[in-house]
N, C-alpha and C positions, 0 to 999 in steps of 0.2 A: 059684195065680194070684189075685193081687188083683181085688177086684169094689169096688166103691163105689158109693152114689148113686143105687142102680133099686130104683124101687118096690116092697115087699114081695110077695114072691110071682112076683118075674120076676127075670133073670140079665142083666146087660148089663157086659161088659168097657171098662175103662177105659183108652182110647189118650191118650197125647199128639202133639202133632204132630209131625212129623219134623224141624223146626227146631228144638224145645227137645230130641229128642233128640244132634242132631249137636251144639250147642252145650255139652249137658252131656259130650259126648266131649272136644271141643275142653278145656274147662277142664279136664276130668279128666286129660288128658294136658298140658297144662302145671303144674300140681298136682305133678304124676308126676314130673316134667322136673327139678322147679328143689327142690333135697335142703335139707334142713329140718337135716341135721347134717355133721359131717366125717365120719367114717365114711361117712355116705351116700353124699357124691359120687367117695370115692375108688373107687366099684365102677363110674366109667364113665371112660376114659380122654376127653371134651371137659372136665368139671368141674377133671382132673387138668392139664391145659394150661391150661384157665384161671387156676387156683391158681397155676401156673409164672408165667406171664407177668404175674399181680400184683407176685411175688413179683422178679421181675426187674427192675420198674419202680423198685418199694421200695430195691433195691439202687443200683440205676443214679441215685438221688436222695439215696441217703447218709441215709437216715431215721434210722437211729439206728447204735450201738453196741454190741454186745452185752459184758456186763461180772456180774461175779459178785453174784449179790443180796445183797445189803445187810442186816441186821440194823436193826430200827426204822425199812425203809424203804416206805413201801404201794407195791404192784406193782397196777397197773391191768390189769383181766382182757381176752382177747381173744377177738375170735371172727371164724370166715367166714362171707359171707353172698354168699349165690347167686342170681344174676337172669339172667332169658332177657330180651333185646334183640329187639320184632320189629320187623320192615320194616313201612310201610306197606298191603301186600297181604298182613300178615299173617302171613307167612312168617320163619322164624327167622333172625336178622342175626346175633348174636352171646351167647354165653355169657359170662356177665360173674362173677367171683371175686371180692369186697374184701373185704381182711382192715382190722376193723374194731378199736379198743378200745371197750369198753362202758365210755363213761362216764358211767353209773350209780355206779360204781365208783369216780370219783374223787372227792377229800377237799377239799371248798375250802378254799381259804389254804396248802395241800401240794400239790396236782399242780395247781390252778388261781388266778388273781387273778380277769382280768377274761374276759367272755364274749362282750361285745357286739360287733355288727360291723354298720353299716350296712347296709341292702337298699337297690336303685334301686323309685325312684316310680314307679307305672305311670304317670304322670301327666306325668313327663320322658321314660319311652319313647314314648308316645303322642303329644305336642310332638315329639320328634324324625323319627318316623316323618311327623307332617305334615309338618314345616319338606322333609323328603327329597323329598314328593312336591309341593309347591309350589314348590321351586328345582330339581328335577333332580338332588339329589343321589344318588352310590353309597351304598348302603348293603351291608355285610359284619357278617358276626355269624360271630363266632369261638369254638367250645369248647375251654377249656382242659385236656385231659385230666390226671387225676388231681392236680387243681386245688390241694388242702390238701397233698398230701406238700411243696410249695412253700413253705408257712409253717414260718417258723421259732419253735421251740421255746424260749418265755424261760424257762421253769419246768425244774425237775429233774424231770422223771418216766419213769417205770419203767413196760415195757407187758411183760406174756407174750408169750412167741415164738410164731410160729406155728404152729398144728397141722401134724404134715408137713415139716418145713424146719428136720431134726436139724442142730446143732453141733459135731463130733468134738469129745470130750474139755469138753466143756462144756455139761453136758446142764440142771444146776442154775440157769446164769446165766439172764438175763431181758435186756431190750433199754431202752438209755437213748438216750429219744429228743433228735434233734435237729430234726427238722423233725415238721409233725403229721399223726396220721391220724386219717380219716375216723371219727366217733362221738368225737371229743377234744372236750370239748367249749369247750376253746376254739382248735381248728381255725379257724372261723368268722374269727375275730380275727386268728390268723398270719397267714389267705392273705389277708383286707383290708390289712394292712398291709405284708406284700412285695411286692402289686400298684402299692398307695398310692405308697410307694416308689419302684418303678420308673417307673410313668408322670408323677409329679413330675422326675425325674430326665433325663425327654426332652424336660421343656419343657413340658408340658402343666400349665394351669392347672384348680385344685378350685373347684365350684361351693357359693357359701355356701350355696346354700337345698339342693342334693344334694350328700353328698359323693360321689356313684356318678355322679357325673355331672363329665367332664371337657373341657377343649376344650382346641384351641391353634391358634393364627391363624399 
């Protein structure tokens, strides 16, 4: 038993309060929860559904191609990355899986050009948020779920296959993508410009002082 902190020549044990010990429960068991490798999470069958159901979406968006690798050509590394989603009170919502490329790994001027993609101004959502509550406007805020597999891919690049999610008879190949994912790092830039895109295309006009900012009358 740990002692600390009492005067020499006397014994006094050291508590802490019951709140930092539930709280260090609580983290320790999210810790615990959310697996640091593949292997990790394939020993609990929520991680292995989550993995699925990325892996479905990826498909169901036509991400890429799988094609035999190339000689002279760099293949950008991949990896999973695991996150617990909680509710408001706390409580666990959802297991979340993305299979990500580390684009640490790519070679500018070979799997990239350009990077940059505009952010919106707190300063236009702040404006809108008033102009809403001095005219009675509806306001609606909508997530785009897995938002980048949506951009598309101007560059050649080659990402690893996923951990888990064998090939028959093409165990060698690697995957050329066509849309991008999430750690590309010029993701950012596809899905600004397939958004840009479409919402020009319904009429809506771009604001010169934001380009994340659009109207249409």
């Amino acid at each position: 038993m740990e002692r600390y902190g009492a005067p020499e020549g006397s014994l006094r044990e050291s508590k802490r309060p019951h709140i930092y010990s539930s709280y260090m429960a609580l983290l320790s068991d999210i810790i615990d929860a959310e697996p640091s490798s593949f292997e990790e999470a394939m020993e609990k069958q929520v991680w292995k559904d989550a993995m699925q159901e990325e892996y479905q979406f990826i498909m169901k968006n036509d991400v890429w191609d799988v094609v035999p690798r190339l000689e002279r050509k760099s293949v950008v590394t991949s990896k999973w990355i695991y996150k617990i989603k909680h509710a408001a009170d706390g409580s666990i919502e959802k297991y979340k899986a993305r299979f990500m490329a580390r684009g640490f790994s790519q070679k500018e001027g070979i799997d990239y050009e350009e990077t940059f993609a505009p952010v919106a101004r707190y300063t236009s959502i702040r404006a809108i948020m008033a102009l809403t509550a001095k005219l009675g406007w509806k306001l609606h805020q909508m997530y785009v779920k897995i938002a980048f597999l949506n951009g598309v891919v101007e560059e050649e690049v080659y990402v690893e296959k996923p951990l888990g999610f064998k090939t028959h008879d093409r165990e060698t190949h690697v995957c050329k993508l066509k849309k991008a994912l999430y750690g590309l790092k010029q993701a950012p830039r596809t899905w600004y410009g397939r958004i840009d895109s479409f919402l020009m295309s319904l009429g809506f006009t771009k604001s010169k002082a934001n380009p994340n900012l659009y109207s249409k009358v």
